[in-house]
mmJSON file of the N, C-alpha and C atoms, coordinates in Angstrom:
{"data_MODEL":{"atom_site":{
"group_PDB":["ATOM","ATOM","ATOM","ATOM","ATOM","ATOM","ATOM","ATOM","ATOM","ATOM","ATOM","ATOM","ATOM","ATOM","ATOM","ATOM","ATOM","ATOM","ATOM","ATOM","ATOM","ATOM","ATOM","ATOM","ATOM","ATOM","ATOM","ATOM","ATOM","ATOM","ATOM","ATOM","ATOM","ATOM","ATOM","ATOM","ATOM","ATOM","ATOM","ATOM","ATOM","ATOM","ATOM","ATOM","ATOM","ATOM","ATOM","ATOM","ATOM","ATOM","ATOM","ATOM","ATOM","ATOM","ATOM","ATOM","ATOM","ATOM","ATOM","ATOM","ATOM","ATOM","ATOM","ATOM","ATOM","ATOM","ATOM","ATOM","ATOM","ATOM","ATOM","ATOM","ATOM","ATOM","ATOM","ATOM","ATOM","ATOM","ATOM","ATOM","ATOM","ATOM","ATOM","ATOM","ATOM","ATOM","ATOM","ATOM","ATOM","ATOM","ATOM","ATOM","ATOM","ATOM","ATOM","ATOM","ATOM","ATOM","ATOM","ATOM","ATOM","ATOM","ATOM","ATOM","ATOM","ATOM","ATOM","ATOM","ATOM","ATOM","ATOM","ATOM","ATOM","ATOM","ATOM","ATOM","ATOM","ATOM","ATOM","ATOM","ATOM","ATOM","ATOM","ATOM","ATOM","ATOM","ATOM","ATOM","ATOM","ATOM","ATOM","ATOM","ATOM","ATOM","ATOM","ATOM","ATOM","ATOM","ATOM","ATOM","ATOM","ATOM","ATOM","ATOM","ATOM","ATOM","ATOM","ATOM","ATOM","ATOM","ATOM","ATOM","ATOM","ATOM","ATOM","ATOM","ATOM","ATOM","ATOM","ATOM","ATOM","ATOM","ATOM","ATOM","ATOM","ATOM","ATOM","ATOM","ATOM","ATOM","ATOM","ATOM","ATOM","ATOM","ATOM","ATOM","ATOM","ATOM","ATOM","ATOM","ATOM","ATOM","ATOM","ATOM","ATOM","ATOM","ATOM","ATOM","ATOM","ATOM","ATOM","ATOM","ATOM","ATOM","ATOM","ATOM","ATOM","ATOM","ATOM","ATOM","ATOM","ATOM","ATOM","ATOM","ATOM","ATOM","ATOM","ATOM","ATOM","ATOM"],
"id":[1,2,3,4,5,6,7,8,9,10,11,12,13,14,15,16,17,18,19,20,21,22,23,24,25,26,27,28,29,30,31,32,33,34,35,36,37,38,39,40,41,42,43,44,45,46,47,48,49,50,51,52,53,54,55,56,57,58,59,60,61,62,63,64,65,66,67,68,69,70,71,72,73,74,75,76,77,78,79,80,81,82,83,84,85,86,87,88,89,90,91,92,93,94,95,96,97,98,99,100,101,102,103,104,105,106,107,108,109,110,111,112,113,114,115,116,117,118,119,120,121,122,123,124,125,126,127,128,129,130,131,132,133,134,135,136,137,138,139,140,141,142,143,144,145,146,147,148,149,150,151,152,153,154,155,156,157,158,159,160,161,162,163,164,165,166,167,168,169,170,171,172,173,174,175,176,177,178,179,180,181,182,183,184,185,186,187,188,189,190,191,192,193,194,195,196,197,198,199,200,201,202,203,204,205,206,207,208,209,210],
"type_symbol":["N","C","C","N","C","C","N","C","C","N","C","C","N","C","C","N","C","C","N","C","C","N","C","C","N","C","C","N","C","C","N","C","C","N","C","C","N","C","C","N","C","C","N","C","C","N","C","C","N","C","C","N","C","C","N","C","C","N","C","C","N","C","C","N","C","C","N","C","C","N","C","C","N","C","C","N","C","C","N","C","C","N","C","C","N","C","C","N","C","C","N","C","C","N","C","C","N","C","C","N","C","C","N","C","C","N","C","C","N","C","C","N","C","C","N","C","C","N","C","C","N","C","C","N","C","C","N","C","C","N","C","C","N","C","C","N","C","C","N","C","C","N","C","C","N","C","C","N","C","C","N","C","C","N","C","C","N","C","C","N","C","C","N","C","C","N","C","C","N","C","C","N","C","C","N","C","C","N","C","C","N","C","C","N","C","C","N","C","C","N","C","C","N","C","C","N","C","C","N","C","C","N","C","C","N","C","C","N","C","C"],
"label_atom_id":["N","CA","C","N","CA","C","N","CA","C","N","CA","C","N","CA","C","N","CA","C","N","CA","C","N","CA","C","N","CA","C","N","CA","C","N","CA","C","N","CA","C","N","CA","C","N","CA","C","N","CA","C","N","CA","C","N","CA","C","N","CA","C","N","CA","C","N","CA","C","N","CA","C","N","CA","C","N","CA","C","N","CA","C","N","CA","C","N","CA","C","N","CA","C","N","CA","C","N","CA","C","N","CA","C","N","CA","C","N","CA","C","N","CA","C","N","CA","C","N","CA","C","N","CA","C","N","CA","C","N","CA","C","N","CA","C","N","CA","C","N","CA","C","N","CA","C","N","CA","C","N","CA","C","N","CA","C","N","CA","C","N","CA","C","N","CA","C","N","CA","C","N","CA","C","N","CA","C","N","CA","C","N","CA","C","N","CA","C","N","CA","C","N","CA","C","N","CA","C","N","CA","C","N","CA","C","N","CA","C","N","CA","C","N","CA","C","N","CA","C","N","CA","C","N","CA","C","N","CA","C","N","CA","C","N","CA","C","N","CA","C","N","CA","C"],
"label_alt_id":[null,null,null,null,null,null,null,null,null,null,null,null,null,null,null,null,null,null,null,null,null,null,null,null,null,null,null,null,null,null,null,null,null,null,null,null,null,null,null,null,null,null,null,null,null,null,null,null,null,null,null,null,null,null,null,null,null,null,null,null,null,null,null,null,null,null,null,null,null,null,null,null,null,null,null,null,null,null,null,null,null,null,null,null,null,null,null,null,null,null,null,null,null,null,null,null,null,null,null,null,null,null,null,null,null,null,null,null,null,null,null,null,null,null,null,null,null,null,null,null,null,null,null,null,null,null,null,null,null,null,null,null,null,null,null,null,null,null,null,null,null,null,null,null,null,null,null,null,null,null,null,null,null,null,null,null,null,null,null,null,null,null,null,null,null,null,null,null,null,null,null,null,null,null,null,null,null,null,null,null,null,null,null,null,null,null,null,null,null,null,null,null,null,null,null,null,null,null,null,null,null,null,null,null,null,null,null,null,null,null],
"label_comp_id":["UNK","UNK","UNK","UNK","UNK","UNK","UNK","UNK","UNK","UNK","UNK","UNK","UNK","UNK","UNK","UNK","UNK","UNK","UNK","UNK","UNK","UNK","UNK","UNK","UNK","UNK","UNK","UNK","UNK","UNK","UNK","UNK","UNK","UNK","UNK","UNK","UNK","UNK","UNK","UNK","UNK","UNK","UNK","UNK","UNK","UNK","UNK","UNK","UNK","UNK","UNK","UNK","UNK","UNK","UNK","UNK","UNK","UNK","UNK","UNK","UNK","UNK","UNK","UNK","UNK","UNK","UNK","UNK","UNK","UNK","UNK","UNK","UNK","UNK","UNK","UNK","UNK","UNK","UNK","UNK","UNK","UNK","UNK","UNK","UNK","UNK","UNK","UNK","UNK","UNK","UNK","UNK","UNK","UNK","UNK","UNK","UNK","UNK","UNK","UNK","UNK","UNK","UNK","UNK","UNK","UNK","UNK","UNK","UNK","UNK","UNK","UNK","UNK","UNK","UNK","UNK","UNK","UNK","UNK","UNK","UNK","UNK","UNK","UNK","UNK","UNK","UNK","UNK","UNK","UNK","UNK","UNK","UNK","UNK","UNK","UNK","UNK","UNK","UNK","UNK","UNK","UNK","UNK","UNK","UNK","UNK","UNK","UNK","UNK","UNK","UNK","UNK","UNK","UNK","UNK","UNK","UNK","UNK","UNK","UNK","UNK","UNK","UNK","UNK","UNK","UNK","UNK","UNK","UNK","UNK","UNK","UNK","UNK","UNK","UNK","UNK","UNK","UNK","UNK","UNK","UNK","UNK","UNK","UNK","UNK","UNK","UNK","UNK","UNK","UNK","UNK","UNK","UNK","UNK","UNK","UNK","UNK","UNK","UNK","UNK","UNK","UNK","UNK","UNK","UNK","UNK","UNK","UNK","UNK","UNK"],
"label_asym_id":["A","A","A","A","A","A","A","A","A","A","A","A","A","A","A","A","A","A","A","A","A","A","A","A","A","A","A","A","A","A","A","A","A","A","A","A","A","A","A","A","A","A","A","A","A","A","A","A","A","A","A","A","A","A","A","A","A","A","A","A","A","A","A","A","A","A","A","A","A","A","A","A","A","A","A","A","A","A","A","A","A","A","A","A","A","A","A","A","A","A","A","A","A","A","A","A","A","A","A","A","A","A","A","A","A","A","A","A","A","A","A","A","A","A","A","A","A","A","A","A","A","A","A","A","A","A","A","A","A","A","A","A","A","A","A","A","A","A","A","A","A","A","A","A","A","A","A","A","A","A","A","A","A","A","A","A","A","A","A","A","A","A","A","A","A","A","A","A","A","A","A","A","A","A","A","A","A","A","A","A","A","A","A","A","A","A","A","A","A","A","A","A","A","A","A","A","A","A","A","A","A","A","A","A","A","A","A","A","A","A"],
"label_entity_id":["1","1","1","1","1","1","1","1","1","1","1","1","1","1","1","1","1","1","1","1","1","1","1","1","1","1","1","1","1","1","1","1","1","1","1","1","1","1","1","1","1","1","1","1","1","1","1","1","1","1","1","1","1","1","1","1","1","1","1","1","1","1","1","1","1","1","1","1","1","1","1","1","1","1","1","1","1","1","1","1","1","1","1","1","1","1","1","1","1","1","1","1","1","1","1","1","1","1","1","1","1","1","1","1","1","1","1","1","1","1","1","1","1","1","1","1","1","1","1","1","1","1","1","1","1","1","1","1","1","1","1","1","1","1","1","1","1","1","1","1","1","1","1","1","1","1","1","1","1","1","1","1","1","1","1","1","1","1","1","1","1","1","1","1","1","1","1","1","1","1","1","1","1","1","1","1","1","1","1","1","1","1","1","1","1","1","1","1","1","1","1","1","1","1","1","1","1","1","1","1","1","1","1","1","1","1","1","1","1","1"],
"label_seq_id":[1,1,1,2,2,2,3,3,3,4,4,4,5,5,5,6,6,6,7,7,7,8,8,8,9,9,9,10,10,10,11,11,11,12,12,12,13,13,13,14,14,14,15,15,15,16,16,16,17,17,17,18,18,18,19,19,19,20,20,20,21,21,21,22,22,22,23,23,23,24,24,24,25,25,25,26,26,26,27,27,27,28,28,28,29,29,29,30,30,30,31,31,31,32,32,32,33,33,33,34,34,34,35,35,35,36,36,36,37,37,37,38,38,38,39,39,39,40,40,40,41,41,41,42,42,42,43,43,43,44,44,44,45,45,45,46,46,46,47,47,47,48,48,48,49,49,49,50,50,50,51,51,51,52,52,52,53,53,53,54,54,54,55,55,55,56,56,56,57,57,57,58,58,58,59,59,59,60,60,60,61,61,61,62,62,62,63,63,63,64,64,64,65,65,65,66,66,66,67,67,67,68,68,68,69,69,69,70,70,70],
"pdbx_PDB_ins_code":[null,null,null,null,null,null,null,null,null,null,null,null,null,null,null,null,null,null,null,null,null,null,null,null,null,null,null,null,null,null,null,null,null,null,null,null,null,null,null,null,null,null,null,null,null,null,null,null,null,null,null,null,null,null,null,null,null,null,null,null,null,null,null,null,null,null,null,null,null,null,null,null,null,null,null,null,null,null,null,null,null,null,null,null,null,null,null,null,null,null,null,null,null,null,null,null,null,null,null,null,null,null,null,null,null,null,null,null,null,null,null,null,null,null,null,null,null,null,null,null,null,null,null,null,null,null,null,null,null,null,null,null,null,null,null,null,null,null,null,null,null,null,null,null,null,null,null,null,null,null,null,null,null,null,null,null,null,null,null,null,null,null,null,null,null,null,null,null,null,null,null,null,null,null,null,null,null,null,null,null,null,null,null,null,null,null,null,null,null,null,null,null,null,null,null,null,null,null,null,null,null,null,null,null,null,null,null,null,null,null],
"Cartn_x":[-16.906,-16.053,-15.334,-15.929,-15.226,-14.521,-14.766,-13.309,-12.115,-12.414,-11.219,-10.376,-11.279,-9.958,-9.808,-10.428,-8.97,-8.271,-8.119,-7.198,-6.201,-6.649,-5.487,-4.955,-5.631,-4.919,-3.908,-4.627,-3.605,-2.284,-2.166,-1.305,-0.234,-0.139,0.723,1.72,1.231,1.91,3.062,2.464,3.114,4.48,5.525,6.801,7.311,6.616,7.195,7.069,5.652,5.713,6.814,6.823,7.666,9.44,9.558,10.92,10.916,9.974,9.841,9.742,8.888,9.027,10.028,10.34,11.971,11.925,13.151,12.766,13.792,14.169,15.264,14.585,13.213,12.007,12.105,12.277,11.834,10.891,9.817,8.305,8.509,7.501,7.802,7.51,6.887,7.11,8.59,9.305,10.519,11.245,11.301,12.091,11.764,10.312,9.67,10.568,10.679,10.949,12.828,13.321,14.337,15.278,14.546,15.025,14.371,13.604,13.217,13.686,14.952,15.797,16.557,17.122,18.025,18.12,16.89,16.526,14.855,14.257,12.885,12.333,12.67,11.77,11.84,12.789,12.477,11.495,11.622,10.477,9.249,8.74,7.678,6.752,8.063,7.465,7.617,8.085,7.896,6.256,6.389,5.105,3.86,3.642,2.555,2.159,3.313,2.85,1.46,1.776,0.221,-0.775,-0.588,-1.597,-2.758,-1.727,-1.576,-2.547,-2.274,-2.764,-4.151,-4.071,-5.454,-6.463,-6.538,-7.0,-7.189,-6.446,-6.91,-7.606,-7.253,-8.753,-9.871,-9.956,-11.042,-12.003,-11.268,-12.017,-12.831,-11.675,-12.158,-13.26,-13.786,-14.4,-15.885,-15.57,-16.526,-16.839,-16.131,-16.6,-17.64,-17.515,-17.591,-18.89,-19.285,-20.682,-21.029,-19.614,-20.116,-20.34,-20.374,-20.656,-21.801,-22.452,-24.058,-25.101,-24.881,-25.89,-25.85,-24.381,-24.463,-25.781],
"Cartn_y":[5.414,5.218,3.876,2.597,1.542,1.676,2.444,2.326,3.253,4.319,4.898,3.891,2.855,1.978,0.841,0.556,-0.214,0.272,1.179,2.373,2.49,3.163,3.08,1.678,1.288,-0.003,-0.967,-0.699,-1.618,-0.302,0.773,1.613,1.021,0.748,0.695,-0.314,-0.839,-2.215,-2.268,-1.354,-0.858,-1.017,-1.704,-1.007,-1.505,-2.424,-1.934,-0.178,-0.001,1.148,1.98,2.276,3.017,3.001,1.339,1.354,1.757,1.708,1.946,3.626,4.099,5.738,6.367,5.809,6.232,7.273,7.545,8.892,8.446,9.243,8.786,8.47,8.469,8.384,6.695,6.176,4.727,4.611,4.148,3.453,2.38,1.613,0.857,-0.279,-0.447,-1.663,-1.931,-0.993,-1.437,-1.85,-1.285,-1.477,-2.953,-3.775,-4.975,-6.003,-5.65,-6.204,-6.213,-5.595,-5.272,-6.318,-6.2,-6.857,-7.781,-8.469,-9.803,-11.224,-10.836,-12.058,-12.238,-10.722,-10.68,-10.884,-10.159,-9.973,-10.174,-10.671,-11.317,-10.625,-10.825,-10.279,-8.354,-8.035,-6.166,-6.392,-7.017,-6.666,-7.095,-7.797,-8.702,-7.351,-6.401,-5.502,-4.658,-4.2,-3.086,-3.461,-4.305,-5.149,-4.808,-4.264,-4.325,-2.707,-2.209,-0.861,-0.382,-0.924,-0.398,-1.402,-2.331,-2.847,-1.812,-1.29,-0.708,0.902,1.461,2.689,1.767,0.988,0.802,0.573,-0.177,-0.42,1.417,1.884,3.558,4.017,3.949,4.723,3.927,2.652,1.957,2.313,2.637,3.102,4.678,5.336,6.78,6.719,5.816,5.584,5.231,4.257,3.569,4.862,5.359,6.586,7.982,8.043,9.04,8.734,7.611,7.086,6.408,6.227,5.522,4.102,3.57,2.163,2.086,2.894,2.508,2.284,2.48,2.13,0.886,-0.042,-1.38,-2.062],
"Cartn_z":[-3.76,-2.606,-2.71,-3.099,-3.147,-4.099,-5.384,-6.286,-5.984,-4.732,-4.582,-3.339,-2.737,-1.983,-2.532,-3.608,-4.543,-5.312,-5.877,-6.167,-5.355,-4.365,-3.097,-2.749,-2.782,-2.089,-2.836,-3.924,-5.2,-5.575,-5.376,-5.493,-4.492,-3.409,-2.411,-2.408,-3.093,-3.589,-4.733,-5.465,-7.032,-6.889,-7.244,-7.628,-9.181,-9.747,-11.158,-11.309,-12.023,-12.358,-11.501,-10.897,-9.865,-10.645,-10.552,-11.132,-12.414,-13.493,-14.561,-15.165,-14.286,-14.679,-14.22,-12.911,-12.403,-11.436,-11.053,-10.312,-9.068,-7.817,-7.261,-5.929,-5.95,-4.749,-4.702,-3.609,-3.408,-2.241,-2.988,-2.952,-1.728,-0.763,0.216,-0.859,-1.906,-2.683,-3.095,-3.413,-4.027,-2.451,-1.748,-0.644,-0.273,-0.384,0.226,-0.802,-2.064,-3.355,-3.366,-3.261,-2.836,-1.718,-1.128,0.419,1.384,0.491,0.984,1.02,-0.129,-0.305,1.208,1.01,2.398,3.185,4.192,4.807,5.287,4.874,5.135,6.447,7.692,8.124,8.513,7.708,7.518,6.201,5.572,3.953,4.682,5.61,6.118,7.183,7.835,8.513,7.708,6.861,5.447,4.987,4.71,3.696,4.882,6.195,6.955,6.978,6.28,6.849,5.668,4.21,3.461,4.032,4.668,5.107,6.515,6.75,8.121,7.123,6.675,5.768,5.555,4.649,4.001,5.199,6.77,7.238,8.382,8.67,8.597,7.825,6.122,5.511,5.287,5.299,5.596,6.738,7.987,9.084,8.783,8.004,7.906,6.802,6.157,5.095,5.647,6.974,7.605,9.003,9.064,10.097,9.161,7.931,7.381,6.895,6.914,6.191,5.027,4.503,3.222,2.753,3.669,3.696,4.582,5.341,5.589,4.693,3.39,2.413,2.004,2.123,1.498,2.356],
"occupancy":[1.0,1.0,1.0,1.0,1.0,1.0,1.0,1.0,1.0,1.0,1.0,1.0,1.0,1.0,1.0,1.0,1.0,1.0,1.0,1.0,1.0,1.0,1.0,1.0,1.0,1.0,1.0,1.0,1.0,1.0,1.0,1.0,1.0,1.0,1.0,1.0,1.0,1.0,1.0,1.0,1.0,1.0,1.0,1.0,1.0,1.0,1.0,1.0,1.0,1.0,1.0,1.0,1.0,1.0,1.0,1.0,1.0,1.0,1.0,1.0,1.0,1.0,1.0,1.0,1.0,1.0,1.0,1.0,1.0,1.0,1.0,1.0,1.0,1.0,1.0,1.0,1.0,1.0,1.0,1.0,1.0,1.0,1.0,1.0,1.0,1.0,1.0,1.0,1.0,1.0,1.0,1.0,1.0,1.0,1.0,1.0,1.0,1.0,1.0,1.0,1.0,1.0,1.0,1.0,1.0,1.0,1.0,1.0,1.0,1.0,1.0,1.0,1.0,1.0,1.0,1.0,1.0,1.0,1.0,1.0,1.0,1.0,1.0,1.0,1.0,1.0,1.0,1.0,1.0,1.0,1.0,1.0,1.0,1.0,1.0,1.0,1.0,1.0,1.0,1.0,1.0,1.0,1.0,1.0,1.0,1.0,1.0,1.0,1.0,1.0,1.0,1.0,1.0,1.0,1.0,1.0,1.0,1.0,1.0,1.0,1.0,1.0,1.0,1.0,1.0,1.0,1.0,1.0,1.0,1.0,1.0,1.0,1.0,1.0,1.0,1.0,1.0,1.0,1.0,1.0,1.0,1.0,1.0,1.0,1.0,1.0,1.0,1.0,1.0,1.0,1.0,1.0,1.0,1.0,1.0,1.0,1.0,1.0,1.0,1.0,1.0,1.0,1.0,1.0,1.0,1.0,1.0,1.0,1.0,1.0],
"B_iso_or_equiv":[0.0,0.0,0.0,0.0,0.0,0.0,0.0,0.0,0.0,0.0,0.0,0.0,0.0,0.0,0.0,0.0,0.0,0.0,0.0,0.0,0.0,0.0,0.0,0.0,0.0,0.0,0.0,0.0,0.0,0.0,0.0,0.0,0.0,0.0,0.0,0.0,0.0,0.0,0.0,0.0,0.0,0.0,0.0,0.0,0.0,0.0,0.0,0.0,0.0,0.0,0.0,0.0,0.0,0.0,0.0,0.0,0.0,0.0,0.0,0.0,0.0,0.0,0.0,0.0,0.0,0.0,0.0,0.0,0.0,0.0,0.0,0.0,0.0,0.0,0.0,0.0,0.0,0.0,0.0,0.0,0.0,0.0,0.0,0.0,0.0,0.0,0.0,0.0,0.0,0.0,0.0,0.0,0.0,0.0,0.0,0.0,0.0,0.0,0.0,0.0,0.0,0.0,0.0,0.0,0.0,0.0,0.0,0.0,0.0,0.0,0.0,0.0,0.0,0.0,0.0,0.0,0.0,0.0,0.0,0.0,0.0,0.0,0.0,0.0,0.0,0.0,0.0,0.0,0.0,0.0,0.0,0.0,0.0,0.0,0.0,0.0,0.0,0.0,0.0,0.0,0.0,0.0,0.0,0.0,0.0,0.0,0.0,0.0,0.0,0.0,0.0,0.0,0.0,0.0,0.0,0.0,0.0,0.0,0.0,0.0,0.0,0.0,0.0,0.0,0.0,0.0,0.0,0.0,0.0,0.0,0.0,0.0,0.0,0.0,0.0,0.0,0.0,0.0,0.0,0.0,0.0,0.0,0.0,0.0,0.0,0.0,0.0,0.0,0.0,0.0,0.0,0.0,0.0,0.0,0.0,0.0,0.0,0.0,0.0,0.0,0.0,0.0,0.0,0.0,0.0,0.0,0.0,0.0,0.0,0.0],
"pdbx_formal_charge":[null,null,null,null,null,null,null,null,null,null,null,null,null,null,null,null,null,null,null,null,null,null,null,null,null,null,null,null,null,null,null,null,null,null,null,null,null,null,null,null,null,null,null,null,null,null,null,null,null,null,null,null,null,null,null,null,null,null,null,null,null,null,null,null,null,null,null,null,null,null,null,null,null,null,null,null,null,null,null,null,null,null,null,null,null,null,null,null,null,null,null,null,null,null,null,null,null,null,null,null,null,null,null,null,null,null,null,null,null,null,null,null,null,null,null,null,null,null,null,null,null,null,null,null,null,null,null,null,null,null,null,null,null,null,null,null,null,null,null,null,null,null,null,null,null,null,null,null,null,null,null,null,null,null,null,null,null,null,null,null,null,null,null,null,null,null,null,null,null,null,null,null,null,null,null,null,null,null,null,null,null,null,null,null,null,null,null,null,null,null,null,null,null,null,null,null,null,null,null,null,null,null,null,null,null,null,null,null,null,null],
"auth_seq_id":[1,1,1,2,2,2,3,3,3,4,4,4,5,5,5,6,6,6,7,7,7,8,8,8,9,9,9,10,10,10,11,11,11,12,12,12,13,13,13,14,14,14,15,15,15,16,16,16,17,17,17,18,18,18,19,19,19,20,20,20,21,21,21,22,22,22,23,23,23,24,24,24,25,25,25,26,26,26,27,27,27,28,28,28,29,29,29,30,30,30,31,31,31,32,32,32,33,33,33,34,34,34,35,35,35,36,36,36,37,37,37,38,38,38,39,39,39,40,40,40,41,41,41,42,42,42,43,43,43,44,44,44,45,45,45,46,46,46,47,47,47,48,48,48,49,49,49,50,50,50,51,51,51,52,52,52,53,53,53,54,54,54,55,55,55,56,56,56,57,57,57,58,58,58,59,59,59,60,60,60,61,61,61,62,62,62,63,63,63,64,64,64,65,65,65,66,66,66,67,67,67,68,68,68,69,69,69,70,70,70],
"auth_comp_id":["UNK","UNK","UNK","UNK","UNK","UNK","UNK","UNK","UNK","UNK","UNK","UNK","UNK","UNK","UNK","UNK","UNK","UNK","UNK","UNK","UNK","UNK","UNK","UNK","UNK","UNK","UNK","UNK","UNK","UNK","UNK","UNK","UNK","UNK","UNK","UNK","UNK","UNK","UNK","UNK","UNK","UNK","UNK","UNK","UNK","UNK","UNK","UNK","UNK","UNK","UNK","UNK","UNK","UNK","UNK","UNK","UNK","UNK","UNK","UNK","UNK","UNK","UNK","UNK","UNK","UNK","UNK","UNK","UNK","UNK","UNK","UNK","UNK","UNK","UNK","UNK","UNK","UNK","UNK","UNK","UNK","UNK","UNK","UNK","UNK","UNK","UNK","UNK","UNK","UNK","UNK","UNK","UNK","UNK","UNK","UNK","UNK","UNK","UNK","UNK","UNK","UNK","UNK","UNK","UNK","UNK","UNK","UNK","UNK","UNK","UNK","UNK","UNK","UNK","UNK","UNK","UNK","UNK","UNK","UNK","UNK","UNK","UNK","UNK","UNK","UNK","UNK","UNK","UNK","UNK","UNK","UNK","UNK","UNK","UNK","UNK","UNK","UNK","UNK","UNK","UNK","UNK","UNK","UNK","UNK","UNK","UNK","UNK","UNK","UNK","UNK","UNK","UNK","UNK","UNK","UNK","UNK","UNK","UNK","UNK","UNK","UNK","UNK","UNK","UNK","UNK","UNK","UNK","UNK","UNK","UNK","UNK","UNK","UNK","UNK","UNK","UNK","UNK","UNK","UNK","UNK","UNK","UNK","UNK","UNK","UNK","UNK","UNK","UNK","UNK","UNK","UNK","UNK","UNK","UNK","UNK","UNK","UNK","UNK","UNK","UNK","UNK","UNK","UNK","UNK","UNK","UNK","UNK","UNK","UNK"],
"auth_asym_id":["A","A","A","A","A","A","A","A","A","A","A","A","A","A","A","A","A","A","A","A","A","A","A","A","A","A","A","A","A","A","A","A","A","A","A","A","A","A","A","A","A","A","A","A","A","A","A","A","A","A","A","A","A","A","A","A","A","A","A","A","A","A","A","A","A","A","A","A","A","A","A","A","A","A","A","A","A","A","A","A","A","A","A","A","A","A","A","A","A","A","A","A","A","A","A","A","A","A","A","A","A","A","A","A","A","A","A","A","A","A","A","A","A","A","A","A","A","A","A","A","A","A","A","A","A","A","A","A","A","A","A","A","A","A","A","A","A","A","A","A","A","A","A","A","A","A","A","A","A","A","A","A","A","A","A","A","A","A","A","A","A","A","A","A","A","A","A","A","A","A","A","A","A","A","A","A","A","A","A","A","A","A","A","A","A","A","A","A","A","A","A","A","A","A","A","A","A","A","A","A","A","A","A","A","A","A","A","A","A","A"],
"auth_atom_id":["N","CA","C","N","CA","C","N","CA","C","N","CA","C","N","CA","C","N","CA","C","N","CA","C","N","CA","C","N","CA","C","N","CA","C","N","CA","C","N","CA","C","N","CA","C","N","CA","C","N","CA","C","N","CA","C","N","CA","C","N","CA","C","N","CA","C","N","CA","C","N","CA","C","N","CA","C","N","CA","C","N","CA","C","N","CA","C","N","CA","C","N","CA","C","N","CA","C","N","CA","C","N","CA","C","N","CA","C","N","CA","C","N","CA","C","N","CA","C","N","CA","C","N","CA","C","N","CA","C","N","CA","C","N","CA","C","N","CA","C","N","CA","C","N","CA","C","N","CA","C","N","CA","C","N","CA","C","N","CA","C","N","CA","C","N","CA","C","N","CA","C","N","CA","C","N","CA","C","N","CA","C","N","CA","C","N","CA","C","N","CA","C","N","CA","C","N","CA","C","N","CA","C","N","CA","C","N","CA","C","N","CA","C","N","CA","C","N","CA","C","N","CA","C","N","CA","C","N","CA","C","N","CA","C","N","CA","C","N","CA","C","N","CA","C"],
"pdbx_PDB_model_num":[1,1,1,1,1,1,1,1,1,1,1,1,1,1,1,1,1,1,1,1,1,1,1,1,1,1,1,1,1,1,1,1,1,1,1,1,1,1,1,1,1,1,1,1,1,1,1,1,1,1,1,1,1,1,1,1,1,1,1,1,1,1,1,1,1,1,1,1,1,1,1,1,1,1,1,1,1,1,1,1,1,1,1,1,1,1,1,1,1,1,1,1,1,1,1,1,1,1,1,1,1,1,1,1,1,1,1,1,1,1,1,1,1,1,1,1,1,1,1,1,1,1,1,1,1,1,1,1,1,1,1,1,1,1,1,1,1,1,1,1,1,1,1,1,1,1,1,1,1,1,1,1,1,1,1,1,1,1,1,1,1,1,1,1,1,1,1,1,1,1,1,1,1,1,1,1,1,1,1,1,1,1,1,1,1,1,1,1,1,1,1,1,1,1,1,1,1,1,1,1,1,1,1,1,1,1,1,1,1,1]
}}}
């Protein structure tokens, strides 16, 4: 269980790869990466939303039982 939320979590972040394999899909990393010069505080509320995911499946992780054994 803990290696699937750093998995996830370090995924969300990703936008090399993203720019690198390509594809016409843009990732909220590229968008943060993108437009932080510009515009700073849209990349700043871009940049909260995987924060915002990881701390949902953290809960669903911690609701589900798998962290009562630590």
């Amino acid at each position: 269980m803990a290696g699937s939320v750093f998995t996830f979590s370090l995924s969300l972040g990703d936008y090399i790869t993203a720019q690198i394999v390509g594809g016409k899909v843009t990732m909220l990393g590229n968008v943060v990466q993108t437009t932080y010069v510009n515009n700073l505080p849209f990349a700043a509320a871009v940049a909260t939303v995987p924060v915002i995911i990881v701390l949902f499946y953290l809960a669903a992780v911690r609701r589900a039982g798998a962290l009562d054994q630590l």
